[in-house]
N, C-alpha and C positions, 0 to 999 in steps of 0.2 A: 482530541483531534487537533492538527495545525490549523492555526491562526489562520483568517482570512490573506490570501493574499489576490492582487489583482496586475497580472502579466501581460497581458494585453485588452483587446477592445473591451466594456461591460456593456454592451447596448446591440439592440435588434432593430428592423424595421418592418414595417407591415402592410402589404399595400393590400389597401382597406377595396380599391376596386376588383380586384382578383381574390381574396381574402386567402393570401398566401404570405410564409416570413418569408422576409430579404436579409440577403446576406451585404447587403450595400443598400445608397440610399433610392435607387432606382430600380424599378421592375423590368426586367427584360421582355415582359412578354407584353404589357400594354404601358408601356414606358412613362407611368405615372407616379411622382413622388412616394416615398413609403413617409410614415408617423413614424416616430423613433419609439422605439420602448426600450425604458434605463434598465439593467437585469444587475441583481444583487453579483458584486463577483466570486467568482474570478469570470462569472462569465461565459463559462464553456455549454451552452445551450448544445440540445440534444434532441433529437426527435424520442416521442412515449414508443414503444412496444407493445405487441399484443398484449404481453402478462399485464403488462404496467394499467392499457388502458381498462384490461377487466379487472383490476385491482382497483382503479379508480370508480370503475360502473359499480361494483360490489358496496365501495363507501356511500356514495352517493343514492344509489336505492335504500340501504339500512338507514342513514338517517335521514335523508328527505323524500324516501321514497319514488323517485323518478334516476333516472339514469339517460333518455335519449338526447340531453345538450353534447353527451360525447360521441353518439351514435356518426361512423364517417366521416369525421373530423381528423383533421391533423393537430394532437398535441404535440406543445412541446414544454420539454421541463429542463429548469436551469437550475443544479444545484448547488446548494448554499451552506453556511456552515450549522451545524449541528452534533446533536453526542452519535446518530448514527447518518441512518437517511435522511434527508430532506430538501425535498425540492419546490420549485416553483413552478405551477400550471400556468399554462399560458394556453388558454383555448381563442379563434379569431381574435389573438392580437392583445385580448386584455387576461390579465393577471387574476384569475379566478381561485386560487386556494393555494395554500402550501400543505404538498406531501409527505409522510413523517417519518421515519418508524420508532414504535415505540416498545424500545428496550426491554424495560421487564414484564410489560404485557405480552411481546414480541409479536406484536400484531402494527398493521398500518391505520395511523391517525390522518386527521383533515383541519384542518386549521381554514375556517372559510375567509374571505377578503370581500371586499367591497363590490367589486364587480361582481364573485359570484352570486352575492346575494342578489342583487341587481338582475342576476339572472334566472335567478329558483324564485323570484319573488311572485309571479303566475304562473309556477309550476311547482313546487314543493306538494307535494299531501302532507307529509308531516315536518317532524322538527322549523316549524314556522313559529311566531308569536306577533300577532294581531295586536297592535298599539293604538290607542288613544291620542292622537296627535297632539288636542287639546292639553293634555298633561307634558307635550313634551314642549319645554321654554327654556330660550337663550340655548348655550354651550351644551349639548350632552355628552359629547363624545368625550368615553372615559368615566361617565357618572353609572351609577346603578340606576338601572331601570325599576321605577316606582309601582308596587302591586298597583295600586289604582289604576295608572295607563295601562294596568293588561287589560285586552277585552277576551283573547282569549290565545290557549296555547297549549303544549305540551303538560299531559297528568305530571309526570314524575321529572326530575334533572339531573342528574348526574354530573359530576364537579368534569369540567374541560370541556362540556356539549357545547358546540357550535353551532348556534341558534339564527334563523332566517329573520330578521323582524323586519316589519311591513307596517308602516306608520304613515298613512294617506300617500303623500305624490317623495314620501324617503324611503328608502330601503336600507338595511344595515345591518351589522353581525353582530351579535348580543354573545357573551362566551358565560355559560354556568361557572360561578365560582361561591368559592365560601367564605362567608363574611367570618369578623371578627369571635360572632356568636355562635359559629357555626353554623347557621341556617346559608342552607345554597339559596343563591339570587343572579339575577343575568346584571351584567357588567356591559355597556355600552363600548365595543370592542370601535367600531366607526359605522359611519353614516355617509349612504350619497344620493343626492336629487337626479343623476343620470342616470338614462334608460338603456340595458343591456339587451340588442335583440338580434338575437343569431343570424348572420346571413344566410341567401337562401342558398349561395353557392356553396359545395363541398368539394372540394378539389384535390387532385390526387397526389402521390409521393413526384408523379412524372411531370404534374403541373407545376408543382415545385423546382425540379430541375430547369425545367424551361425559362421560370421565373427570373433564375440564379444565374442561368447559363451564362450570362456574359464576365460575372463578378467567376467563377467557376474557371471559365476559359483561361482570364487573369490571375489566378491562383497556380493553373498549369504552367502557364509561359512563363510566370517568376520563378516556380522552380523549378522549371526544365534550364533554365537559365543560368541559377543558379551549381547545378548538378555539370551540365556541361561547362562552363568555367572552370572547375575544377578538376574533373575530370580530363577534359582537353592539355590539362599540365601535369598528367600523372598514367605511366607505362604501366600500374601496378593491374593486376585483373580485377572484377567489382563482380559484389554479390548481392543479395538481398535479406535481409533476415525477417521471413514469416513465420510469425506464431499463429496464423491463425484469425488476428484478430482485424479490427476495420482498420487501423492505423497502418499497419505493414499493409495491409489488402491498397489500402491508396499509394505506398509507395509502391508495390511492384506493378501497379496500374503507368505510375511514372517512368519505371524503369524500364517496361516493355516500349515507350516511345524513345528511348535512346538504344535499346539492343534487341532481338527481336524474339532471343531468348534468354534471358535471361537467368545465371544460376541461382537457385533459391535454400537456403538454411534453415531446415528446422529441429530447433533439441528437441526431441521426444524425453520430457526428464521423469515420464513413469508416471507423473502426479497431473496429466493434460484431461480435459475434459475427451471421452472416449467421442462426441461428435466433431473435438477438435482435428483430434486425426485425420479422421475420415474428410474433414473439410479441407484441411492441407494438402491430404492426400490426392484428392479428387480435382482441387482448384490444378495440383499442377498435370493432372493428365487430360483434362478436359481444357487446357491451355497449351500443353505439349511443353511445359519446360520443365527444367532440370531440376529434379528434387534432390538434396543432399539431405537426409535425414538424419539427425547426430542420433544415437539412442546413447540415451547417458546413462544404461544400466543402475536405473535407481536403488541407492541402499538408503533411502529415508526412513522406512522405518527402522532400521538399525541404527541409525544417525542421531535421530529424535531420543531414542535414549539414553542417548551421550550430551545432547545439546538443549535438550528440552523442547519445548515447541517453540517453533522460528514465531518472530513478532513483528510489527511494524518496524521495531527501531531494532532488531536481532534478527534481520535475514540471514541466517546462515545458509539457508538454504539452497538461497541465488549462488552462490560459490559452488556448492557441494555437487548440484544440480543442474546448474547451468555453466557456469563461467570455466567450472574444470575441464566438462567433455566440450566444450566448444573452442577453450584456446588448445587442447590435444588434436582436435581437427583443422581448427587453421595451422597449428604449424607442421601438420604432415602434410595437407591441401596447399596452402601457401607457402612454401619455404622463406619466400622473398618477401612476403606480405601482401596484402589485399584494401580495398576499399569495398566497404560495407555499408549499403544503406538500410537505415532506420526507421521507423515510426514512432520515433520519441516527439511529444508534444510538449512545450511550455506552459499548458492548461492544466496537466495531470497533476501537479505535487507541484509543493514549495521546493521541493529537493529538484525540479527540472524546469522550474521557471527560467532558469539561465542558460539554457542550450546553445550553445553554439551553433554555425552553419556543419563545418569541417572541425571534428575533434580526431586527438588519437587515443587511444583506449589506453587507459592509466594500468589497468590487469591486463589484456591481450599484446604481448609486443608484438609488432607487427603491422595490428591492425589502424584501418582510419578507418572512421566512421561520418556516415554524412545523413544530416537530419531534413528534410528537402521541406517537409509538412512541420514544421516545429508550431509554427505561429500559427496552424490552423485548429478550430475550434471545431466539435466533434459533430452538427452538423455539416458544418462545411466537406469533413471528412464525407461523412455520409452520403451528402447529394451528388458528388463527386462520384462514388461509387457506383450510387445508380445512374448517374450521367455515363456512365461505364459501360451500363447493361448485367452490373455484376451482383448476383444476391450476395449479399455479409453471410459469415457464422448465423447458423439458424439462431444457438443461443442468445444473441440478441433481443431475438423476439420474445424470449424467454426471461425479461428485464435484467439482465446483466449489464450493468454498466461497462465492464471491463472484460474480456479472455484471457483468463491465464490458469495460474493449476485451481487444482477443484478445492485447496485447503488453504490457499493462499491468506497468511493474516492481514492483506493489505486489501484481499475484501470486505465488505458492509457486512455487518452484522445480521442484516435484511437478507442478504444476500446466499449468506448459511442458514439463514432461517428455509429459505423456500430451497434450498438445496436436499432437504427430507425431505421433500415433496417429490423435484423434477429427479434424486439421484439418490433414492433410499440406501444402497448397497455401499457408494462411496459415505456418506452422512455417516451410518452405522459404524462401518471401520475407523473412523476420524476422533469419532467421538467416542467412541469404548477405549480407545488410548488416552484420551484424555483426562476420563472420569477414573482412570487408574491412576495416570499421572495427579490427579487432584486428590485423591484418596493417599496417595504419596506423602502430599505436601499438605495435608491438615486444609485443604481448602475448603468452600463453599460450593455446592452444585450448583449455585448460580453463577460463579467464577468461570463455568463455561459454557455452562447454557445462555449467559448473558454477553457470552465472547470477551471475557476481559482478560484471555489469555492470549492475547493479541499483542500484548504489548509487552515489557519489562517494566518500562518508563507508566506508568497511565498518566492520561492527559487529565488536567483540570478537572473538565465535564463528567469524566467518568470516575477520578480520583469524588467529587462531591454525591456521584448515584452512588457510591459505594457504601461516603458515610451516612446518607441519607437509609439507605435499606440495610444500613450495620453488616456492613461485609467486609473482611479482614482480608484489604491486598497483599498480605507482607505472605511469602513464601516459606515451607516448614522445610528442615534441614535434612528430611528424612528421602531427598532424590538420589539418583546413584552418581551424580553429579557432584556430591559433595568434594568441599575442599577445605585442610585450616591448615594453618601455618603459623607457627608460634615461635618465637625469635630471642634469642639471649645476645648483648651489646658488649662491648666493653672491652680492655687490655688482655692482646691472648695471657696465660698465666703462663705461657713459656717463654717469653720475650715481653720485648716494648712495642711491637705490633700490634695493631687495632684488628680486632676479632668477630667475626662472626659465628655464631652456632644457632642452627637451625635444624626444624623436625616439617616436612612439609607431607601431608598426607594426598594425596590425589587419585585417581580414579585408576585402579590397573587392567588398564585394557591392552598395556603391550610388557613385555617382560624386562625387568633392567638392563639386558644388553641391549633391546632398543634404542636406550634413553641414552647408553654410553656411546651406540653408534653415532647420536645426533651432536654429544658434546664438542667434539672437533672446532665447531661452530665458532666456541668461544675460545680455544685453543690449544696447544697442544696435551693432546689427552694418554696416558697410560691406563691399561684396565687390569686388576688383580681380581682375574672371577673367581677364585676360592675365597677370599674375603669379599666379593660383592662389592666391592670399591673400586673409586676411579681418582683421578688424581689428573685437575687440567693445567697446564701451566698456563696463565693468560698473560696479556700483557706489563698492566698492573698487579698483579698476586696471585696466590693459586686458592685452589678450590678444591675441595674433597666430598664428594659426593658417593652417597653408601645407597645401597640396595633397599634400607628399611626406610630411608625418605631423609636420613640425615643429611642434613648440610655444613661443612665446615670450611671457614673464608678467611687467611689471613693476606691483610691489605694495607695502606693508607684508608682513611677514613671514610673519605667519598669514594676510592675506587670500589672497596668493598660494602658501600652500599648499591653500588652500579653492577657487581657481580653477582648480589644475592639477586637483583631483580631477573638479569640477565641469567642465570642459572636456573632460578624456579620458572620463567617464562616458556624458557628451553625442557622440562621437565614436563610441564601441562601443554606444550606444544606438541608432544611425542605426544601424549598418551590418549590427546584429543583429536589428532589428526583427520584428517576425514580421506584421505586418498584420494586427493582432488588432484593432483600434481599442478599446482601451479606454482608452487617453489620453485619444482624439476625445471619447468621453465622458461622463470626467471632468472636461472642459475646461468648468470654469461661463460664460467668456467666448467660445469659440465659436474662439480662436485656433490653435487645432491641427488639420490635418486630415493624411487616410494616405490616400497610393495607394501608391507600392511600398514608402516608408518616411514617414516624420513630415517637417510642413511647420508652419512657425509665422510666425503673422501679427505682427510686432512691433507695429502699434500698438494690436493687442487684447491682447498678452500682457502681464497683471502679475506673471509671475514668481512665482506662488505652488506650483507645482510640483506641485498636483494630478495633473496629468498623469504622472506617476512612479507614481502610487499604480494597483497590479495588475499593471505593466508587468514582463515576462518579461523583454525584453531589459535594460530597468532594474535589475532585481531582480540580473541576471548583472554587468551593469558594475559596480556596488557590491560585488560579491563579489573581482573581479580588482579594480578597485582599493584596497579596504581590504588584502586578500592583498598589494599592492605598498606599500601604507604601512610595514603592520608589515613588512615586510622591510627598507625602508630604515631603521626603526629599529634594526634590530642592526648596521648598517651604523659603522664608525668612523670611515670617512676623511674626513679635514678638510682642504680648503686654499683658496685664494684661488678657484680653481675652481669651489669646493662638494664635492659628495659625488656619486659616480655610485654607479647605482643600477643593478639590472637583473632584471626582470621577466617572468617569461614564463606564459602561462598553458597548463598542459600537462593542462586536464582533475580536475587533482588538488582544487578549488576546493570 
């Protein structure tokens, strides 16, 4: 996982007379200071779910036997960094446990804190341990707890138990661990002499809003403020983009206070939770506004087995799925262009911590986009909401941190856990491609049972679960993805020109006049289809490219290592293409067009490369081949020959 980061506020407040959080340091409804409480960052507090909070009733009867401290209470949980889930319970105000999930068990852990013990300490039935006060002297926290001071406790322990101990007027967390000797012993996790006693008030999601109302009101009027500003210096027409979820649900709550209907976008890209539809669906007729629904005719699973499964760090998919049928619809809807509002947060990801107000879309020409909620934190989103009157996505209640497709790898791992549960049919299909896919690549079945096909890259924490349970991240060459390229250097043997000869294998998913129609690219191209050759003249040298994957390049030195990259790029960009058009475009001249893969007009192409810019299959070629550069530089061999080379792309990229 990325690193902590912290983008705005980390702290809440609580006003202990209403026993409600603030989102400021004042209660709007009995106007009396809140207690500040510090929250680990980034800080984005969230109100629990039903799922959430019978997930947490569940832990809390199994090991201590009681569960009513959560009965009608408003949790909330702030998450924090970890290998998957884990959060921060905050029941009235104090910090009673952190939430977990635990990866190869794939079950949810509890890690108890000070207050909570404080709190189960006359209410546990079990997992308690009865201490001897008298044994305990000076400094304990952090010492083993001595058998003598038990007087009485738990038969059996288990290494990780998070133990209640109750030692006269202390209460504290003892955690089962195992010594040196391996005999388990409780571990004095902390200790505290204050008394945790539930208020008697329980008060509602609406008591909440009232609380907030004025900090709330103040959130509106900054970015209605903001929104008009800008909008008041700009002719272009404005849209909304709803997926569905609570972030876009608050900006078009925004946007109906500056128009009164507002148009609404949403990609159907095939891969949407089936209640998301229906919620998008429903929000705009039971509002009466304009729904533009893109359907992005999904080919993912055809895609998947050209690209592998999308990762955190390998969204191909946002391209394939989104970004293609969405700029094909703004630039038939907008010719001129559009302003588009967002529900991008600066809380979500290191990658969106730096939002801007007004951006323009680096892939949509055209578009502007404006993020009004950037700096708001996901209760705030929330209360807002129902300051609204407006129910969220049912799934919510369903503990989903996030809306978006039902395979997304940029969900929790917890997340696909309970997704066998709430959506066996979609779970089922996801995962029998997978365990193919992995049976493919020599993997481990815990390589997805354990979701660590999420990534390309694995992070630290999951790079050490790995070696820790001996599981081999490295990918087996046996995908249909394969790629090698193997390269000879050196003085052509027909002149004083510097040579290249090249063998590049890749994936044939389009026929070599494809690949000759794309050449143009790099410039002017002749094609001899009974020999299966082509022949480009490029600026600096030409380039001879065959049918069986031969490459032949006479150049200056550097030009003709600029041509090998630039030719095999152009090679694995046909054949990987995804028919997304957003080359088509970016094309300011008009000379690129896609039907099964890319076609280019030579006497319209200047070669400026536009067309690269968004492109998924592009984005993957420059990955395998900067990966085959730097490897031929650790390479020594020298001779009349050159240097061979050899490259395979096994996923690992």
């Amino acid at each position: 996982m990325p690193g902590t980061f912290t983008p705005g506020k980390s702290e809440l407040f609580w006003c202990d007379q209403c026993n409600l959080p603030l989102l400021s340091h004042e209660c709007s409804a009995c106007k009396s200071p809140g207690r500040k409480i510090e929250l680990s960052p980034p800080g984005d507090i969230r109100l629990c779910s039903k799922r959430g909070k019978e997930i947490l009733s569940g832990i809390f009867v199994e090991i201590y036997g009681c569960s009513d401290l959560l009965e009608e209470r408003i949790i909330l949980l702030n998450k924090i960094a970890g290998q998957d889930r884990r959060d921060q319970v905050i029941l009235d105000g104090r910090h009673i446990a952190t939430l977990w999930f635990d990866v190869p068990a794939q079950s949810f852990r509890l890690d108890l804190e000070s207050w909570g013990a404080a709190l189960l300490a006359s209410r546990a039935k079990k997992g308690q341990v009865i201490c001897d006060e008298k044994g305990l002297k000076g400094h304990i926290k952090g010492k083993w707890l001595a058998e003598q001071a038990i007087i009485s406790g738990p038969d059996q322990l288990a290494e990780g138990d998070n133990l209640v101990l109750k030692m006269g007027k202390f209460s504290g967390v003892g955690v089962a661990r195992k010594k040196k000797d391996g005999i388990i012993s409780i571990r004095i996790k902390d200790v505290t002499k204050s008394a945790f006693v539930l208020s008697e008030k329980q008060p509602t999601i609406q008591d909440a809003v009232s609380a907030n109302i004025d900090h709330l009101k103040a959130l509106e009027r900054a970015a209605l403020s903001e929104m008009k500003s800008y909008l008041s210096r700009n002719r272009l027409p404005v849209n909304v983009s709803f997926s569905g979820g609570k972030d876009s649900l608050a900006c078009l709550c925004l946007a109906e206070k500056l128009t009164s209907r507002p148009e609404i976008i949403f990609i159907n890209t095939g891969l949407e939770f089936p209640e998301t539809v229906e919620y998008v669906r429903e929000t705009a007729r039971a509002r009466r506004l304009r729904l533009k629904e893109i359907d992005a005719d999904s080919s993912f699973f055809q895609q998947v087995n050209i690209f592998g499964p999308p990762a955190k760090d390998y969204r191909w998919c946002c391209k394939t799925n989104k970004l293609g049928p969405m700029t094909d619809f703004l630039k038939k809807s907008y010719p001129k262009g559009c302003v588009t509002i967002e529900g991008r947060r600066i809380y979500e990801s290191f990658n969106r911590s730096s939002i801007k107000s007004v951006e323009r879309n680096p892939y949509v020409p055209g578009q502007t986009t404006l993020a009004p909620i950037r700096n708001w934190r996901a209760l705030e989103v929330m209360l807002y909401i129902y300051w609204k009157g407006i129910e969220p996505n049912p799934l919510y209640q369903e503990d989903m941190e996030r809306i978006g497709c039902w395979l997304c790898p940029a969900a929790l791992q917890s997340e696909f856990h309970a997704l066998k549960a709430t959506h066996p049919m979609l779970y089922q299909s996801w995962t029998a491609w997978l365990y193919s896919w992995a049976r493919q690549n020599s993997l481990d079945r815990r390589y997805i049972d354990w979701g660590f096909w999420r990534w390309k890259r694995h992070p630290p924490k999951i790079r050490e679960l790995a070696k820790e349970k001996n599981i081999d991240l490295s990918l087996g060459a046996a995908g249909r993805d394969k790629v090698e390229l193997n390269v000879v250097r050196g003085r052509s043997p027909c002149g004083l020109e510097y040579s290249i000869e090249a063998r590049l294998s890749v994936p044939q998913n389009h026929p070599f006049a494809s690949v000759v129609a794309a050449l143009p690219i790099l410039g002017e191209t002749t094609y001899a289809e009974e020999l299966g050759a082509a022949v480009v003249k490029a600026d600096k040298g030409r380039v001879s490219v065959f049918a069986n994957g031969q490459i032949m390049i006479i150049a200056g030195k550097e030009a003709a290592e600029e041509l090998l990259q630039s030719v095999c790029r152009m090679v694995l960009r046909v054949q990987m293409c995804t028919g997304c058009k957003i080359c088509e475009k970016n094309c300011p001249r008009g000379a690129i067009t896609v039907s099964d893969t890319i076609a280019v007009d030579g006497n319209k192409c200047d070669r400026c490369q536009k067309c690269a810019k968004g492109c998924i299959a592009e984005e993957r070629a420059g990955r395998i081949m900067a990966h085959a550069a730097q490897t031929a530089k650790s390479s020594s061999i020298r001779s009349r020959e050159g240097s061979v080379r050899e490259f395979k792309d096994d996923n690992r990229l």
